[in-house]
C-alpha positions as CSV (number, residue, x, y, z in Angstrom):
1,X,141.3,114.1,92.2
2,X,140.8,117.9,92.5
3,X,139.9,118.0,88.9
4,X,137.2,115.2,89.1
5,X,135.8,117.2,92.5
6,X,135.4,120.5,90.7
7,X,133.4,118.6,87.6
8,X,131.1,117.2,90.2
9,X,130.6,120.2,91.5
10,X,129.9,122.0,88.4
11,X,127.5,119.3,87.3
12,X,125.3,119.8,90.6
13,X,125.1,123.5,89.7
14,X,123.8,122.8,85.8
15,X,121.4,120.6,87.9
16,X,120.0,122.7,90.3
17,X,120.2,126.4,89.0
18,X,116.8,126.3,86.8
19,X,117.1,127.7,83.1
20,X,113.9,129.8,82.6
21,X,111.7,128.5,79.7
22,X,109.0,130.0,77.3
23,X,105.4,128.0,77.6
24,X,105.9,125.0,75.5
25,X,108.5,126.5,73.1
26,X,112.2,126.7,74.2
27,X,113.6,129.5,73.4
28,X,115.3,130.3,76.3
29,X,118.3,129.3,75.3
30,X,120.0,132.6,74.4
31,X,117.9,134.7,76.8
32,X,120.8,136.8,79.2
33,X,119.2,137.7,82.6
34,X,119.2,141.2,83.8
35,X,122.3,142.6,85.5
36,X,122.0,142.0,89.2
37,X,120.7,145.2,91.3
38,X,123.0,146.1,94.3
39,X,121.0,147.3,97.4
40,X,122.4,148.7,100.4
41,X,118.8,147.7,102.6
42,X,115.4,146.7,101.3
43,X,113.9,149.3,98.6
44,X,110.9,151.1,99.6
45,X,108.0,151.0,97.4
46,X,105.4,153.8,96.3
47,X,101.8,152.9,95.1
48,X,100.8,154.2,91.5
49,X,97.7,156.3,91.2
50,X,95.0,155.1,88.2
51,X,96.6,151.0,88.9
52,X,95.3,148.0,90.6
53,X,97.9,148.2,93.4
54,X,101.3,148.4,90.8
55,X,103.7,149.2,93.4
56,X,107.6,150.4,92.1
57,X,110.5,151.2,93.1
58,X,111.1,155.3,92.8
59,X,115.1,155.6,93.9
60,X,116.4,153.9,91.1
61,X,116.7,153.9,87.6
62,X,116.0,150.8,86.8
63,X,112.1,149.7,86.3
64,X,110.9,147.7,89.1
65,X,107.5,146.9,89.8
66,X,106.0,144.6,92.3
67,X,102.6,143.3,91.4
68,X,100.6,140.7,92.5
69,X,102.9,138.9,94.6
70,X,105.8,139.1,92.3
71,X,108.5,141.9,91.9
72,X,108.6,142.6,87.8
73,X,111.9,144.3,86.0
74,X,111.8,145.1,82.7
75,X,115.2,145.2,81.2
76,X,116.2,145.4,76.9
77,X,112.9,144.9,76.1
78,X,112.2,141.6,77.8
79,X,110.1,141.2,80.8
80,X,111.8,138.7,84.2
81,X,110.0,138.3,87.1
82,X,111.0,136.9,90.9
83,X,109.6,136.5,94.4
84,X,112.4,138.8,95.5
85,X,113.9,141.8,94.6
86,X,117.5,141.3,94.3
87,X,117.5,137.8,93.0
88,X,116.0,135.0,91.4
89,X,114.8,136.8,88.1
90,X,113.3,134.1,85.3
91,X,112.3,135.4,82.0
92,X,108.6,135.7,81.5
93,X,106.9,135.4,77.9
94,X,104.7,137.9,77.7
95,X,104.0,141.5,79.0
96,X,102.7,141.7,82.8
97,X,98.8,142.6,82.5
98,X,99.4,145.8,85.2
99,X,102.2,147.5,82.9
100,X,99.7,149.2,80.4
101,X,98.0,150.8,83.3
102,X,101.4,152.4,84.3
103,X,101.1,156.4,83.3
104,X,104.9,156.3,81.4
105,X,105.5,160.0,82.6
106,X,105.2,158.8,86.5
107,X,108.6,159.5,87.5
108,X,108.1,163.2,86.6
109,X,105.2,163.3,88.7
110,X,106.6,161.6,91.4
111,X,109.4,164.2,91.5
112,X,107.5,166.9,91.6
113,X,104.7,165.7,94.0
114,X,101.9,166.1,91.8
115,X,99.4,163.7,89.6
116,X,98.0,165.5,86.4
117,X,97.3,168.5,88.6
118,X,96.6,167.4,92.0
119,X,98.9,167.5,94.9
120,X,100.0,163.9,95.2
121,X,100.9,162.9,99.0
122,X,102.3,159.8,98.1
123,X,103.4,157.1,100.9
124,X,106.7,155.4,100.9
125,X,106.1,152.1,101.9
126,X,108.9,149.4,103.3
127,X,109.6,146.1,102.3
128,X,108.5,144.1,105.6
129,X,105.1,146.4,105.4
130,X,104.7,145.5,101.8
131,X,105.1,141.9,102.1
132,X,102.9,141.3,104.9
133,X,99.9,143.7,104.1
134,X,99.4,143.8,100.2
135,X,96.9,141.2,99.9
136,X,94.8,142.7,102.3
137,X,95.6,146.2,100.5
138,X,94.3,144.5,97.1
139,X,91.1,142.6,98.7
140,X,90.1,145.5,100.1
141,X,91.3,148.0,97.1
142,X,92.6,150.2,100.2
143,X,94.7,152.5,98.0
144,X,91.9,153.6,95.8
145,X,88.7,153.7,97.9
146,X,91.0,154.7,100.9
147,X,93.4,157.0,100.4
148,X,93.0,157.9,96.2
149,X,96.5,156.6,96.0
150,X,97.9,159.5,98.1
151,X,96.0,162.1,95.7
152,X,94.3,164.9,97.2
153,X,90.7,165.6,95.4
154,X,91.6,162.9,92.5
155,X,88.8,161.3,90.9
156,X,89.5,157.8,89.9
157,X,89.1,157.7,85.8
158,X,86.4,156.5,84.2
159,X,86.8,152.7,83.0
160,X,86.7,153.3,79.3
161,X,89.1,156.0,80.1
162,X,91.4,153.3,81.2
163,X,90.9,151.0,78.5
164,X,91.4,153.9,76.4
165,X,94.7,154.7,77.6
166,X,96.2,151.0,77.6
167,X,95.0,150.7,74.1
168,X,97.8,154.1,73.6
169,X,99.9,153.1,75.3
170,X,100.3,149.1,74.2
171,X,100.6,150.9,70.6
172,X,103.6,153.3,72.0
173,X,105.4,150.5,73.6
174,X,105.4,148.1,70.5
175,X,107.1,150.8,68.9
176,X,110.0,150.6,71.4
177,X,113.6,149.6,69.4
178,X,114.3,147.1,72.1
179,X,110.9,145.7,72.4
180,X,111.2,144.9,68.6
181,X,114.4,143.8,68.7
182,X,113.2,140.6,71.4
183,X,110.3,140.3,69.2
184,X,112.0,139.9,65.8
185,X,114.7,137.3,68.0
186,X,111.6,135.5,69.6
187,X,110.3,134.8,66.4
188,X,114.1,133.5,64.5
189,X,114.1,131.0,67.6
190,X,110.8,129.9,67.0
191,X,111.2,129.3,63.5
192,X,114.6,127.3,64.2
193,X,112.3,125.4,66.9
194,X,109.7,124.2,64.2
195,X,112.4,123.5,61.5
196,X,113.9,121.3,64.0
197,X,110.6,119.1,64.6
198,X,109.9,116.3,62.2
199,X,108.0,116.7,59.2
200,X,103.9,116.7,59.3
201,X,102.3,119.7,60.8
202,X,103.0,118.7,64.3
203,X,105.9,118.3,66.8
204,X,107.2,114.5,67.7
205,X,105.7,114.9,71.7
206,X,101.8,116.0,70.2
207,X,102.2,113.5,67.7
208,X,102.9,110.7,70.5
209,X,99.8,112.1,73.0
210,X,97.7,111.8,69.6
211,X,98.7,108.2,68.8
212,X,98.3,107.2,72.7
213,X,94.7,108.5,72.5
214,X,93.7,106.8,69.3
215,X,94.8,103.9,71.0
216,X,92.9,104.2,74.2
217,X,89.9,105.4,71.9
218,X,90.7,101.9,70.0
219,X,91.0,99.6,73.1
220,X,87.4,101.1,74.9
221,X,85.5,100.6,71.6
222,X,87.0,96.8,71.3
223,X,86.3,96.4,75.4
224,X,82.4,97.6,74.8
225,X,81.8,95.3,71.5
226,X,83.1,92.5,73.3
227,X,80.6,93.2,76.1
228,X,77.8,93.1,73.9
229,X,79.0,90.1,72.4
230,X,79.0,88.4,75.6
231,X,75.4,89.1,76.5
232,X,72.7,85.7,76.3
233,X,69.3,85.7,75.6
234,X,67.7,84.1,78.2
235,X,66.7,80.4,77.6
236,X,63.0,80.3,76.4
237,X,62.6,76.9,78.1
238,X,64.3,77.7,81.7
239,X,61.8,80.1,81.4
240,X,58.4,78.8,80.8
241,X,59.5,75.6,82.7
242,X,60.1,78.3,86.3
């Protein structure tokens, strides 16, 4: 009895606990999650200067970002995201669109109170201030035509600057050993994905939605020759004898 209670129980967890998936290709299978982060209270944030509002964690050694809604850890190479910071992290394809704005030597500057020159007066901010103000803060761009992130007589850069820089520094972090060790395994899990699918160009589940769509495509042009079909000429005689 006990033993048949603890399988149901286990089954309800394989059920419920959601295995994080890659756009269409699963390759999720094999994919650890990040070691959990222990917090004795909710982190504080700071805001980074040159972003569009990339907030991060500074006390820790671990990177983690909070963006857009989402708290963002990148860990090994891979990229997980969450709605919380402590929990909850699902892998996520691709690189977050913020992290090439992210100056890589930030945590020196931050240390040292000072962006590229300029004193930088930089604001810790809580977690229940965070969560309740930073769509305002990004509507309004508050920390850049406010406050210059915190930097005292700091010029925003110029926008090619910026595209500039994320150009560099997407080239530097390609070159990273553990980025190109989750590419190289990406790409052997997609290969095994497409040796599994049957032969023809195409896997089974686009080959069905094709063959559904012919047929819809088959049955509308029968249902509109039959219509025509069914159209009389009117009767010459009805009408000159009306």
């Amino acid at each position: 009895m006990k033993k048949l209670l603890l399988g149901s129980i286990l089954l309800a967890l394989a059920i419920v606990v959601p295995v994080p998936t890659m756009a269409g290709v699963n390759i999720s299978i094999g994919i650890a999650l990040p070691p959990p982060i222990v917090f004795q209270a909710p982190p504080e944030v700071i805001v980074l200067p040159d972003t569009n509002d990339v907030y991060v964690v500074p006390d820790i050694n671990v990177e983690l970002f909070f963006w857009n809604g989402w708290w963002w850890r990148l860990w090994e190479g891979r990229w997980y995201r969450s709605h919380y910071y402590n929990r909850g992290w699902a892998y996520y394809r691709n690189v977050p669109r913020f992290y090439f704005d992210v100056d890589p030597g930030w945590r020196r500057y931050y240390r040292g109170r000072d962006w590229h020159g300029h004193r930088w007066d930089y604001k810790r901010i809580p977690d229940r201030q965070l969560r309740k103000n930073w769509r305002n803060w990004h509507n309004s761009r508050h920390w850049e035509r406010q406050r210059t992130w915190g930097v005292r007589n700091y010029k925003p850069r110029p926008q090619r600057q910026r595209q500039e820089l994320r150009r560099e520094r997407q080239k530097q972090y390609q070159k990273r050993p553990e980025v190109q060790r989750h590419q190289q395994q990406i790409r052997e899990q997609q290969r095994k994905y497409r040796q599994k699918q049957p032969r023809g160009g195409q896997p089974q589940r686009q080959q069905q939605l094709q063959k559904q769509r012919s047929q819809t495509q088959e049955k509308q042009r029968r249902g509109g020759s039959q219509g025509k079909k069914s159209r009389k000429k009117p009767d010459r005689g009805n009408a000159e004898h009306r």
